[in-house]
C-alpha positions as CSV (number, residue, x, y, z in Angstrom):
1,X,18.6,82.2,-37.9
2,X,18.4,79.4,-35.0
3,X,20.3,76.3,-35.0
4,X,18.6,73.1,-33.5
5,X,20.6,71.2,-30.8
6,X,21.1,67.7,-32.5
7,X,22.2,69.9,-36.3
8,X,25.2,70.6,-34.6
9,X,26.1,74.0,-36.5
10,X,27.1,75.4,-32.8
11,X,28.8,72.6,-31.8
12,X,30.8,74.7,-28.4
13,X,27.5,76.4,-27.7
14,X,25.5,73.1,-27.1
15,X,28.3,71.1,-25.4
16,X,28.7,73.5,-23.1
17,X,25.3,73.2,-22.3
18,X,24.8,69.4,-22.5
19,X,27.7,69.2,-20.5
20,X,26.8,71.8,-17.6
21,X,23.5,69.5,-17.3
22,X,25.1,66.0,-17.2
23,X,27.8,67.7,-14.3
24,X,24.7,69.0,-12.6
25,X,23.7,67.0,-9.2
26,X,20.2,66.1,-8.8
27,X,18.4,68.9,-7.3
28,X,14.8,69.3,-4.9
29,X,12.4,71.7,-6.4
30,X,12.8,74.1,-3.1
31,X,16.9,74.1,-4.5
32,X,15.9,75.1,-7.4
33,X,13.9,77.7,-5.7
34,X,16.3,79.2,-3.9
35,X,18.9,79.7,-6.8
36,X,16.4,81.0,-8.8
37,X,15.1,83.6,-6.5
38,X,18.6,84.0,-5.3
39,X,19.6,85.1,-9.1
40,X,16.5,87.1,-9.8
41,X,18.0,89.0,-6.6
42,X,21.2,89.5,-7.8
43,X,20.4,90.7,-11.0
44,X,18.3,93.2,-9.5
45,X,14.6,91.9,-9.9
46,X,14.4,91.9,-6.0
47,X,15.8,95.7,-5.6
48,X,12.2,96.7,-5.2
49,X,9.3,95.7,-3.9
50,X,6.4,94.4,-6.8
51,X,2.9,93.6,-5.9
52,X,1.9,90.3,-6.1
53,X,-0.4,90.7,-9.3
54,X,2.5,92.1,-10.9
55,X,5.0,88.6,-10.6
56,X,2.0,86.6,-11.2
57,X,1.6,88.4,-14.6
58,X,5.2,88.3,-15.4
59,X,4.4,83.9,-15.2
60,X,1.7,84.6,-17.9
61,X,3.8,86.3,-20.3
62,X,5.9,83.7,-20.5
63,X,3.0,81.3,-21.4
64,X,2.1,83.4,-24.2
65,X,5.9,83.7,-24.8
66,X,5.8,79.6,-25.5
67,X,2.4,80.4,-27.7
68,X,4.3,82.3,-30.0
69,X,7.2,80.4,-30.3
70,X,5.0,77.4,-31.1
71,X,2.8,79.9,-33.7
72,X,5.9,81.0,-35.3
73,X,6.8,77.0,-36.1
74,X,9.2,76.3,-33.3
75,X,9.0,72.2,-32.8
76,X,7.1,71.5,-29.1
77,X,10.3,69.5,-28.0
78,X,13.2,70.9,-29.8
79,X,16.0,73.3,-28.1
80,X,17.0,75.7,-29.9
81,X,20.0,78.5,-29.7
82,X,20.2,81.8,-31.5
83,X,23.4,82.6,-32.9
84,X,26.1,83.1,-30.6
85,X,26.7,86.9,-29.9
86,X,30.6,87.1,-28.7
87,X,30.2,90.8,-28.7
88,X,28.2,90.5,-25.4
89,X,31.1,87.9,-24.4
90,X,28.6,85.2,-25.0
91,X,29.6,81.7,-24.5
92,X,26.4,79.6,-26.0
93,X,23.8,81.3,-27.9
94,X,20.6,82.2,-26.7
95,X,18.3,78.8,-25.5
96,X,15.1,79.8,-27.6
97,X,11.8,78.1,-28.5
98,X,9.0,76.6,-26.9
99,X,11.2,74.0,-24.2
100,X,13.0,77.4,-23.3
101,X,10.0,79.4,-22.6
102,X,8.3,76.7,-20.7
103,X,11.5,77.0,-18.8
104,X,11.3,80.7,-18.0
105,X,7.6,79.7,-16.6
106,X,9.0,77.6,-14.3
107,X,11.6,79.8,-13.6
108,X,9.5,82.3,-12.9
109,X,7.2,80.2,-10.5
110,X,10.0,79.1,-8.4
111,X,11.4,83.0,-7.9
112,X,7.8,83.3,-7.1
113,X,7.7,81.3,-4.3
114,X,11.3,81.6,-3.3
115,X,10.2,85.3,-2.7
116,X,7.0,84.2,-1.0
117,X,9.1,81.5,1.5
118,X,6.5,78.7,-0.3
119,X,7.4,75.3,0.1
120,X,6.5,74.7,-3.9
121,X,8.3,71.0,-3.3
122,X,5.7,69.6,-0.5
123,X,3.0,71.6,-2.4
124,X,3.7,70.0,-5.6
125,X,3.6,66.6,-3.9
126,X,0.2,67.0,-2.4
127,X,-1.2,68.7,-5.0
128,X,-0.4,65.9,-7.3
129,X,-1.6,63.3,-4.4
130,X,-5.0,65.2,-4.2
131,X,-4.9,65.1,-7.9
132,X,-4.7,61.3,-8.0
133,X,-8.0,61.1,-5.7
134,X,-9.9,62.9,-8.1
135,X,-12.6,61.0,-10.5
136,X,-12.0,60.5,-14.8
137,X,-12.2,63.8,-16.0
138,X,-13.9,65.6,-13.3
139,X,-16.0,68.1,-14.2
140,X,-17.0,66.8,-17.5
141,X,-14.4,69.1,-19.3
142,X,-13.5,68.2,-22.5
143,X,-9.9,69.4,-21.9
């Protein structure tokens, strides 16, 4: 059973969270990089070395990781948290659903490129500038 965050039926669990967000200081994508390669590496994901196919296919299970959260009826926009587990000594339940897994993709990405010394913030930034130069649905793709 999951709770959603505005139910409040785990109260701690989300006010922690809420409350480590507002407290957190704006941060540049590169940042955010950097702690999230530099956590991968502490946790071990860095111990050995993976070929670059590998990481990249570690991205696109998370996308079909957000699939099935939205096949099984998660809401698109709602956080959710499994019930806390304070046998593991944890202190908010598991962040679950589609926002969460669309989280993991980005987390993902930026380990990526913090392993790969990839300025993701300046390519971001010109990406979306070339993006803007481009004509009304180039390509004539329907999506």
């Amino acid at each position: 059973m999951t709770q959603s965050m505005s139910s409040g039926l785990v109260g701690r669990s989300v006010e922690y969270l809420i409350e480590r967000v507002e407290r957190a200081e704006k941060r540049t994508l590169n940042a955010l990089r950097d702690e999230a390669y530099d956590n991968a590496k502490a946790h071990g994901f860095h111990d050995v070395s993976r070929p670059v196919g590998d990481a990249m296919m570690l991205i696109t299970t998370e996308v079909g990781e957000a699939f099935e959260a939205f096949r099984e009826g998660s809401p698109v926009s709602e956080m959710r948290y499994a019930p806390l587990d304070e046998s593991k000594g944890e202190r908010v339940g598991k962040p679950i659903g589609v926002p969460s897994e669309l989280a993991d993709i980005v987390i993902r990405v930026l380990d990526f490129c913090g392993e790969h010394d990839i300025d993701i913030e300046r390519v971001v930034i010109e990406k979306m500038a070339y993006n803007r130069s481009r004509p009304f649905r180039h390509g004539n793709k329907a999506l």
